[in-house]
N, C-alpha and C positions, 0 to 999 in steps of 0.2 A: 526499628525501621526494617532490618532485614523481615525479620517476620510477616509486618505487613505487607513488604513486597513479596514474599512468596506466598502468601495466602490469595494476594492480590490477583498475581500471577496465575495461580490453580483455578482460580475463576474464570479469568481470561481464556487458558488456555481449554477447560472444559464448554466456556460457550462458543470459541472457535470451532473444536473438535466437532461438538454437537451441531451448529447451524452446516460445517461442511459436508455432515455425514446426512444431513437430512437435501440440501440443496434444495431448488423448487421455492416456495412461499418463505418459509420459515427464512433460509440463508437472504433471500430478495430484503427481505425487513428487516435483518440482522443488520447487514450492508447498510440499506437507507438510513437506520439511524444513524450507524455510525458515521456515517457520510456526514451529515446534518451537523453531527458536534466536529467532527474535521475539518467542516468550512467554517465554521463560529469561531473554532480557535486557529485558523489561518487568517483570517480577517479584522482577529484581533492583533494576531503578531504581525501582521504586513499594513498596522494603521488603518486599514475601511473601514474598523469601527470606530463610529467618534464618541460613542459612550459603551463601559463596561459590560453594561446591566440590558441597554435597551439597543435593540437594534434598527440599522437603518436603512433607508431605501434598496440600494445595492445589495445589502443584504439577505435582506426580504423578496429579492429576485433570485439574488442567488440560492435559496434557500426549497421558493420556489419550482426553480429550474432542478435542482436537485430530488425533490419528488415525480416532479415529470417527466425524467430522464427514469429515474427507476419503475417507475408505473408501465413506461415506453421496454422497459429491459425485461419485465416480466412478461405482461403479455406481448410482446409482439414478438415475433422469429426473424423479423427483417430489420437491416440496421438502418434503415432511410430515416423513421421515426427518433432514433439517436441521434442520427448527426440535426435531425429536426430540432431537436432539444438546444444542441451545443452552439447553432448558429442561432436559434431563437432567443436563448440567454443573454448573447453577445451582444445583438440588434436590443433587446431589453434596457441592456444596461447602458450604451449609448444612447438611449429613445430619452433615460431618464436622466443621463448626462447634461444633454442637451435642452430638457425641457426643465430642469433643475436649477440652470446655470445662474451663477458660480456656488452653490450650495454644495454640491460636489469636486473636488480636486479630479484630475485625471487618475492621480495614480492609485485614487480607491474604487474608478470603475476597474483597473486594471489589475488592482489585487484582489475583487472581488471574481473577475474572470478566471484568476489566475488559480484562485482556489476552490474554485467549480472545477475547475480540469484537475490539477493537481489530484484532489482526494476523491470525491465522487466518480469522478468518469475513470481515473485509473483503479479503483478501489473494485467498482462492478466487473473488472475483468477474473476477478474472482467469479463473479455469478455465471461469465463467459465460459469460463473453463469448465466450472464446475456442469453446465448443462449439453459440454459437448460431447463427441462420440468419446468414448472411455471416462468421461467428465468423472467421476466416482474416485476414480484411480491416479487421474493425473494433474487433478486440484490440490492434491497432498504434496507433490512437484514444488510449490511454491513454499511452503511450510518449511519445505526440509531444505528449500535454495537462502529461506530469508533467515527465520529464525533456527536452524541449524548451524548456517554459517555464522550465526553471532554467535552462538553457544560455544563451537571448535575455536572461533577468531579471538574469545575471551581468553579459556582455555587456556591458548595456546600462547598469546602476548603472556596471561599471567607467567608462564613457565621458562619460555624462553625468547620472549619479547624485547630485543633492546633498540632495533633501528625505528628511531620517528619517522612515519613517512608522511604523518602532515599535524607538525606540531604546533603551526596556527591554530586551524582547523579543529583539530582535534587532537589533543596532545597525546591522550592515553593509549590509540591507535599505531600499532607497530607493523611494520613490513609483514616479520614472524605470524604475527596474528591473523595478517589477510590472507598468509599464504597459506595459513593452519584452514581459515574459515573457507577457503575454497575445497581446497583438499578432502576438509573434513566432511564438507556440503556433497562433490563428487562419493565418495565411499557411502555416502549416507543415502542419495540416489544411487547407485550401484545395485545396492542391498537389498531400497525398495524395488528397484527394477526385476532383480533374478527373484526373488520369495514370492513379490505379489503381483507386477504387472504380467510378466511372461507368464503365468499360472491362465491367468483370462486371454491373452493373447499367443495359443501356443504356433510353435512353428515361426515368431518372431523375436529372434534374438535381441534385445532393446534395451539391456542393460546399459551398455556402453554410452547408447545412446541418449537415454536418460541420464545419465552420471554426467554426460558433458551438457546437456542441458539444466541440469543443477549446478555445473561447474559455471555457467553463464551466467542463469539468475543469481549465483553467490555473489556474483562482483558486480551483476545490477543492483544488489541491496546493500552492498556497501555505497553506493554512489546515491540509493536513496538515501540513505544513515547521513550520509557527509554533505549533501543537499538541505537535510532538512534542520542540519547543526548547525551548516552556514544560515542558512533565515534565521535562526535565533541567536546569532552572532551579530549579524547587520543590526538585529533589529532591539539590539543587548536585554534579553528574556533567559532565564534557565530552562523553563519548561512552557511547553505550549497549555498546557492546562494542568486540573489535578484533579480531573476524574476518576483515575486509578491510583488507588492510593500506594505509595512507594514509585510509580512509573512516569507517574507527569500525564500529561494528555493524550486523547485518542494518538495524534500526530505521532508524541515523543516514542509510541508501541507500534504505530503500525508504517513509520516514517518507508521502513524496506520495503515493505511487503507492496505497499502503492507501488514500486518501480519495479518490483519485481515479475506481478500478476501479469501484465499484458506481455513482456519479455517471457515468460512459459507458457502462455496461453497462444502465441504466433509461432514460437517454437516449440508446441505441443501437434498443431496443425501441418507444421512442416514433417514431424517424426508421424505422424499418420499417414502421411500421402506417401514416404518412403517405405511403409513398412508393406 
């Protein structure tokens, strides 16, 4: 098992690297698929689906919606066309609520909305960032806030982890560990900040700045992590899916990184208007 998780893992971690380092077409496509199996396996953990294998109305909107929203994030520079998407999905999935009825329960138009937003629409803030002014340099921001702070927060629980800070939730999660995974996440934005962003950006001291904006996305992606533990707790599942072998599903890899993208991508916008 270990093995395959880190063979797994090496995979992952080189088609991230690669789709971020290319941005443009490539990373837009990377994105939409993965979106595509993020909403399958949120619609299956949140009941929308009523069969395994075949899916259905709502679905198929959402799945929809989720193309045309990316299609809208590629070529367009204007976000009207976005929020075009995300209120046109919603009206969708009522239109077929209603013209359905009672074939559909409410709460599977609602889980079907719910993970249109969820994965797709906060997922593409990676495309966000990565196409902005510095986009090259400040989409690695999120890398080092999510899966950073898992790396130091693991780390650091294994070591000297003993206060449960939510041992419903997550039992294995210790005080010690978030405060390692922050910490760890700041020095690790610090680092990236002085070596490589100040080098393209000279005469802007931004280290700091960046470290406390790593220090923020670190404990937004704990809040994704413990979000998306709790869904598979409500909904008694271990893993949202088993397309990575040793990891569990899109969801159970990239649960942070969805909360994390738009909390650096706003606070990336912010550290540019001050600099």
């Amino acid at each position: 098992m270990f093995w395959t998780r880190l063979a797994s893992g090496i995979v992952l971690v080189i088609i991230a690297l690669a789709a971020l380092g290319f941005g443009g077409l490539p990373l837009a496509l990377v994105l939409w698929l993965i979106s595509l199996v993020a909403l399958r396996e949120l619609t299956k953990a949140l009941k929308c689906a009523t069969d395994a294998k075949k899916l259905n109305l709502p679905e198929i909107l959402g799945m929809g919606g989720v193309t045309a929203y990316y299609i809208c994030l590629y070529f367009s520079k204007d976000c009207m066309p976005l929020f075009l998407c995300i209120v046109g999905l919603f009206l969708l999935e009522m239109l077929a609520y209603v013209a359905a009825f009672p074939r559909y329960r409410c709460e599977q138009i609602t889980a079907a909305v719910f993970a249109f937003l969820y994965a797709p629409v906060l997922l593409s803030f990676l495309y966000l960032t990565r196409e902005s002014a510095y986009g090259e340099y400040m989409v690695w921001m999120i890398l080092i806030s999510s899966w950073g702070c898992d790396t130091f927060a693991y780390v650091v629980g294994m070591l000297i982890g003993k206060k449960k800070i939510f041992p419903v939730l997550s039992p294995k999660k210790s005080l010690e560990g978030c405060i390692g995974g922050v910490l760890g996440a700041m020095l690790l934005g610090w680092l990236y900040g002085h070596f490589f962003v100040e080098k393209v950006m000279p005469g802007h001291a931004v280290s700091w700045l960046i470290a406390v904006i790593c220090g923020v996305g670190a404990v937004m992606s704990m809040v994704g992590d413990l979000a998306a533990s709790a869904i598979k707790r409500n909904n008694d599942i271990k893993d949202y899916g088993k397309l990575i072998p040793g990891h569990g599903g899109i969801m159970d890899r990239f649960d942070s990184v969805t909360v994390t993208a738009p909390m650096i991508y706003f606070l990336t916008v912010l550290l540019l208007s001050l600099s």
